[in-house]
N, C-alpha and C positions, 0 to 999 in steps of 0.2 A: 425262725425256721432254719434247719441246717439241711444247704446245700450239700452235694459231695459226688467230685464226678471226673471220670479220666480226662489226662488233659486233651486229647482228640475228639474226644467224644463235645470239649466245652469248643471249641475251635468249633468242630464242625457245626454245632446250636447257633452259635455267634453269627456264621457264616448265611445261614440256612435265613435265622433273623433279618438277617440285614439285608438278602434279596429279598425276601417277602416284603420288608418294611416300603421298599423303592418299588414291589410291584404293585403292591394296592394302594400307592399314592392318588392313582386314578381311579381305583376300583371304585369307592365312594361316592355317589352324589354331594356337593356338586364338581368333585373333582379337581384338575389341575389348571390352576388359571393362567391363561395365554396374558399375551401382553405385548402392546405397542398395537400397529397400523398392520406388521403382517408377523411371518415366524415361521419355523419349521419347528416339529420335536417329531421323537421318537418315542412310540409304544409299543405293548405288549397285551393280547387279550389271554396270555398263559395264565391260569389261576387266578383270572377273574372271576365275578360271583353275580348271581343279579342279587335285586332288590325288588323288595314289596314294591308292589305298582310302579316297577319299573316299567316304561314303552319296551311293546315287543313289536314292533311295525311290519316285524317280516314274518314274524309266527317260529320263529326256530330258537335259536341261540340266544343266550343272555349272559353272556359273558363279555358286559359291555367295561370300556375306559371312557371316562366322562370328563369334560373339557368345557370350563368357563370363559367367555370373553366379553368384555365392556366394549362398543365401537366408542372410539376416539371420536367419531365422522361419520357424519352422513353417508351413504354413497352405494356403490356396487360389491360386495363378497363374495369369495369364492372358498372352499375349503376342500380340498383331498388327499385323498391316500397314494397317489400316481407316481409308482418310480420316475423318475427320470431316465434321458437315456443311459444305460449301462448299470443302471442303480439297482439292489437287489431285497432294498432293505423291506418293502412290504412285499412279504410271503404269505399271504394267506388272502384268500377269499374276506373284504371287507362288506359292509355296510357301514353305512352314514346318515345320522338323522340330526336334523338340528331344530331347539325347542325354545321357548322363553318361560319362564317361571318358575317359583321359587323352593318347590318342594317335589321330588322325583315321582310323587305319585299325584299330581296336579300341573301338568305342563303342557303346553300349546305348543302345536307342532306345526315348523316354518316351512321344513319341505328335507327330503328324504331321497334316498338314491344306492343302488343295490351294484349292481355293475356298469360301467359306463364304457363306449366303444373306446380303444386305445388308452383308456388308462390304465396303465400296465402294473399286473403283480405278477413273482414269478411264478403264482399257481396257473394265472393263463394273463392275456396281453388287455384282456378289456374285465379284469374281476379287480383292477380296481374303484374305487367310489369317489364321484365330484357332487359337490352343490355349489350353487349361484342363485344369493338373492341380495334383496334390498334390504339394507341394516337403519339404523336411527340412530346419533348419536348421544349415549348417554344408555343406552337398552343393553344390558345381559342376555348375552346369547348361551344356549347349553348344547355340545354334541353328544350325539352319543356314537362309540365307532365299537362295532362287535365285529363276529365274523356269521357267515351267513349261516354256519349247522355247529356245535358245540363240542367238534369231533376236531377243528379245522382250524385251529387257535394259531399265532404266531404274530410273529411282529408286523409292523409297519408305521410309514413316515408321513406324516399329518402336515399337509404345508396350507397355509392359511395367509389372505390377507385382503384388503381393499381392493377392486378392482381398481387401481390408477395408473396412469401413465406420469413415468418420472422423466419430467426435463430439466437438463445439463447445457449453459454456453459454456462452448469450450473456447472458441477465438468471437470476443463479441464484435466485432467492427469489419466493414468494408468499405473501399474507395472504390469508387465510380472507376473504371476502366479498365477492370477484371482481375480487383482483388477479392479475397471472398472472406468469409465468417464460416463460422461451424456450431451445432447445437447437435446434442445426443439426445435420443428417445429409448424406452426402455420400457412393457410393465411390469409393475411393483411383485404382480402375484401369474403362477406358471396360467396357461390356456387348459382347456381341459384335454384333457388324455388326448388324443392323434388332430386335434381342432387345432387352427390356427387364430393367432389375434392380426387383424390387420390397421395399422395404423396411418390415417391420411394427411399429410399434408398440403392445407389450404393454399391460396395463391396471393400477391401482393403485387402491387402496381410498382411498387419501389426495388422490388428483387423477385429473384428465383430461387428456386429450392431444385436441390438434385441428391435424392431421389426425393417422386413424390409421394411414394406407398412404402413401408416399410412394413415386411413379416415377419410375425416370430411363433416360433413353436416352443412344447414345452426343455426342447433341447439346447436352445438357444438365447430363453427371455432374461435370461439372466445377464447378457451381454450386450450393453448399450449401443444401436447405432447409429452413427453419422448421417448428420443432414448436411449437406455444404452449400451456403447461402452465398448469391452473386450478387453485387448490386447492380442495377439497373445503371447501364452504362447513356444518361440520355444529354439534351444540349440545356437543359433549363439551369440556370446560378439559382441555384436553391440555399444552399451552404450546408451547413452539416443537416442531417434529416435522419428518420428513422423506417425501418421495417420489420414486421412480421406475418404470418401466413393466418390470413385470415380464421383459419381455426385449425383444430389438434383434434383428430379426434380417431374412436380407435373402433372397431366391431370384430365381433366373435363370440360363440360362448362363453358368458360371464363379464363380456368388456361390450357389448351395445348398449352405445348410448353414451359410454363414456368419453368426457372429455379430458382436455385440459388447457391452461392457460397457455396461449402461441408467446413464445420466446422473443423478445422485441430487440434488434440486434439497431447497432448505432453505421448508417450509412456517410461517408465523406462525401463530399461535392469534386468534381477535378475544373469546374465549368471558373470561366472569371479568377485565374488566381493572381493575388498584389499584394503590395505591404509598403508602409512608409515606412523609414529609418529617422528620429531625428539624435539630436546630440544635445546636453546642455552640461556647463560646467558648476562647480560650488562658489567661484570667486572668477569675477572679471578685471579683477586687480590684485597683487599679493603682495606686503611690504615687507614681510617675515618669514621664517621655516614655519609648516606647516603643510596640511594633506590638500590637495584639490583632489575633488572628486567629481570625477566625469559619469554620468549618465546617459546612455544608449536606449531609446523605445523602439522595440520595430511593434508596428501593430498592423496586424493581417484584417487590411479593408476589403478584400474578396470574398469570395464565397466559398475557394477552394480550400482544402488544404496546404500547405508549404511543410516539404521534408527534405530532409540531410539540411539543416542551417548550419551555413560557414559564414563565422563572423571575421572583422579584422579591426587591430584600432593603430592610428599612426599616431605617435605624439613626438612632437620637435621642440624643441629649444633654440630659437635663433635660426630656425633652418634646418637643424641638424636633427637627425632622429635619434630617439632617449626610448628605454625601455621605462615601463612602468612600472611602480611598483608592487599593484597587483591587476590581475583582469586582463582581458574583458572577462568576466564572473554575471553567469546568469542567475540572479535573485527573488524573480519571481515571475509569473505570466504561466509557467507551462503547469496549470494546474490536475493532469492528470500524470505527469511524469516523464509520456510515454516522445520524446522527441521530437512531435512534430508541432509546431504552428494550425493551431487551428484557426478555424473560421472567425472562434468567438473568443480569442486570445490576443493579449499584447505583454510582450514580453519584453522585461526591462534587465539590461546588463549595466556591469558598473565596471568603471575603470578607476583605481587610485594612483595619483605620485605623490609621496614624500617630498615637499621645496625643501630643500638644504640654505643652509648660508652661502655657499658660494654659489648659490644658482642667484640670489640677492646680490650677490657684490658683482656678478659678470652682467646681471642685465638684462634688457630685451623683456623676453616675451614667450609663452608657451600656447603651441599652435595643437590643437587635436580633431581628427575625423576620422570616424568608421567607416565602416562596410558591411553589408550584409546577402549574402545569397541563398537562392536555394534549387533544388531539383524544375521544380513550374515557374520560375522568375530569374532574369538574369538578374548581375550583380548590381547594387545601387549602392549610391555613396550620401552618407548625411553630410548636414551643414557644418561647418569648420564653427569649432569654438576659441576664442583665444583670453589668454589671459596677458596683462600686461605686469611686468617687475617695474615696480616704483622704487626709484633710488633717493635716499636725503642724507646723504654723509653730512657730519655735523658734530660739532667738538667744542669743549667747555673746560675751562681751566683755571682752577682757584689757587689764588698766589698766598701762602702763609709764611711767617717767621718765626726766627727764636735764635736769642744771645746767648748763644752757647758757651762764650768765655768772657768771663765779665770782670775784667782785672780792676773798673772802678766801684762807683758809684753803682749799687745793686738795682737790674733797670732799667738803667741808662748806658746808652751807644756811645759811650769813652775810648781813647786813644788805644788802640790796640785790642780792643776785644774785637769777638770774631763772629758776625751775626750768618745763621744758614738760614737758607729762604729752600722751603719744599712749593713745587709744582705739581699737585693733582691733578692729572690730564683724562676727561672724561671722553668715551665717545657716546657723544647724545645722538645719534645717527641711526641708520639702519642698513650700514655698509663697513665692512671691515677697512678700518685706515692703515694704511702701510709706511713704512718709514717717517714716524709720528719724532717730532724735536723742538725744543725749545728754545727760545732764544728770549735773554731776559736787556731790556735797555733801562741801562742803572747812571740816575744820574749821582753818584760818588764821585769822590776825584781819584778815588784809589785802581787797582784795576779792576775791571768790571767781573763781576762771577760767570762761572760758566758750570750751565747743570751738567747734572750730569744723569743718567748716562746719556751718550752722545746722541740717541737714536734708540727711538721701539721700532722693530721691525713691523711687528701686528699688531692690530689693536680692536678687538672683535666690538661690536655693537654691545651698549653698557659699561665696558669694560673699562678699567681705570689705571694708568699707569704714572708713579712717581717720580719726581724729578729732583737733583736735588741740589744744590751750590752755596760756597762761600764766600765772606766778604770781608775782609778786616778794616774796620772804622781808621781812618788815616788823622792829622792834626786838620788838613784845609776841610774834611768834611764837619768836625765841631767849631772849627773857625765861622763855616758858613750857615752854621745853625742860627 
């Protein structure tokens, strides 16, 4: 086939197509299918068409857009055409009918609505159309949305959804003594045209709610509001506990009857608050370098909570105060994060010091104790831990030789040769030895050797220092052999 055609004239086909294409999206049975728990869309009943055995429920127009939905849920539905406040988008005179089944000319009809007070289009303030019924989960639903004379065509805005109330914590926790919690309320889907949905909050022996009625119209349902939750300020040590308001529940057209789950927010205790501190260390004796590690429990035996914790740790040396090496470091117990000591928490800190050599060669002993406070408890001090330095200085010394000039007899200590004697000077100890020297008693007749060198200043534990001296074989020492 040969096309042939100006290029305005294809532009303008192309154009022309392609809104038709998007406006009988819906024109067909069973139409555009919705999706999710609610939704808004925009239609058009311009150049729509009916259909063989299409419903005519009002007897006029059939220039219906058809709209499929599967309920997710059980529960309460609403569905309308209702601008909102300032909105202008349904201009026409609507109807609304919603059906179940599978073929446009075989369908059950759920229930229907022509104009509804306040729900507004801009042809007048109550032509637009609401329903509210009970859906099944797992059921296809069909609307149909026309206009009420086929003269009166134009747009409008479809909003759809479950009737539920949506709850939000915003601050989940309160302490006894006039901190508070907060939860939002909100519902899911608008109230019908000038109706309001009113939502109740139930009551709780453990706290209060403020407010305890919340309104929403269709001006406002979109914007979640505040409940502010107090705890029950009483004298009982309960310890941490909980509350919510006995029930949620909402009425108005399209929402009696609806509930929803009451928000359970987590209450503190202020009643009985306490805590022990204890202390323990890694090593009650140290003969080497090495880590001692100090250990800090505080564990909250009240029922209160404890906030602002300020810890301290002192650790001395002989008396004297030494910083640590690391800590105090909290490592575990506060298992929601959030700073405070609870009720049903024990929190463990750790403190390390590095022993050095010279904490070994000075001595004594390493003494440590915390502290602990908070906001509801004065300050408490733990038990002292101490550690004790064990000192064993202690030295080892292997005497060897060798003929280093052997002017006779190969081997043998002859007149004139010159024997050197080494001193390996061991510290078997665990204290550094200082001004470490030899001294050798040589029964020769000649004169006696002298090591050398004269003197080690230090001599660390293990460590080994040589010594070393000569001796020349005289005639009265091979006389005396």
């Amino acid at each position: 086939m040969y096309v042939r055609c100006l290029r305005w004239l294809c532009v303008a086909w192309v154009w022309l197509a392609t809104l038709a294409s998007g406006a009988l999206a819906a024109d067909m049975f069973p139409g555009t299918v919705l999706g999710g728990s609610s939704g808004t869309v925009v239609g058009t009943t311009s150049g729509m068409t009916g259909e063989a055995g299409e419903p005519n429920f009002i007897g006029g127009a059939t220039t219906s857009d058809w709209y499929s939905w599967t309920a997710p849920a059980s529960g309460r539905f609403t569905i309308a055409t209702c601008n909102l406040s300032g909105e202008t988008t349904t201009a026409t005179d609507t109807t609304l009918a919603a059906y179940t089944g599978a073929a446009v000319n075989a369908l059950t009809a759920v229930g229907s609505n022509d104009d509804t007070t306040g729900c507004n289009s801009t042809v007048n303030p109550n032509y637009g159309s609401f329903l509210t019924f009970t859906v099944t989960a797992g059921v296809t639903y069909r609307f149909q949305v026309d206009t009420y004379n086929s003269s009166a065509t134009g747009t409008f805005v479809l909003r759809y959804g479950l009737s539920a109330l949506t709850v939000a914590v915003s601050d989940p926790s309160a302490t006894e003594g006039g901190d508070t919690a907060t939860f939002t309320v909100r519902p899911a889907s608008p109230p019908s045209g000038s109706s309001a949905v009113t939502v109740t909050i139930g009551t709780s022996t453990q706290c209060s709610f403020s407010p305890t009625t919340l309104t929403f119209t269709s001006a406002n349902f979109t914007t979640p509001q505040t409940v502010t939750v107090t705890a029950t300020n009483d004298a009982v040590a309960e310890g941490t506990h909980s509350c919510s308001p006995a029930t949620l529940s909402a009425a108005g057209t399209g929402y009696a009857g609806v509930t929803a789950t009451p928000p359970t927010m987590t209450v503190y205790d202020n009643d009985n608050p306490n805590f022990t501190i204890t202390k323990s260390v890694s090593a009650a004796a140290v003969a080497a370098p090495g880590t001692l590690t100090y250990t800090i429990t505080v564990d909250n035996n009240g029922s209160a909570i404890l906030t602002n914790p300020v810890i301290t740790d002192t650790l001395q040396l002989n008396g004297t105060p030494i910083a640590p090496t690391s800590g105090p470091t909290l490592t575990s117990g506060d298992t929601n994060g959030d700073g405070i000591l609870q009720d049903t928490e024990t929190w463990v800190y750790t403190v390390t010091h590095n022993v050095t050599q010279a904490n070994i060669d000075g001595g004594g002993s390493f003494t440590n104790v915390a502290t602990w406070a908070c906001t509801e408890v004065a300050v408490k001090t733990s038990n002292t831990v101490t550690t004790t330095i064990t000192r064993t200085p202690n030295i080892a010394v292997d005497k060897s030789f060798v003929i280093t000039t052997d002017n006779g007899t190969i081997g043998t200590a002859d007149v004139g040769d010159v024997i050197t004697y080494s001193y390996a000077v061991t510290n078997t100890g665990n204290v550094t030895l200082s001004n470490v020297t030899v001294g050798d008693v040589h029964s020769g007749t000649g004169g006696p050797p002298v090591p050398a060198p004269a003197s080690v200043a230090s001599l660390a534990p293990s460590a080994t220092a040589t010594f070393t001296a000569t001796y020349q074989v005289t005639q009265g020492d091979v006389d005396n052999q």
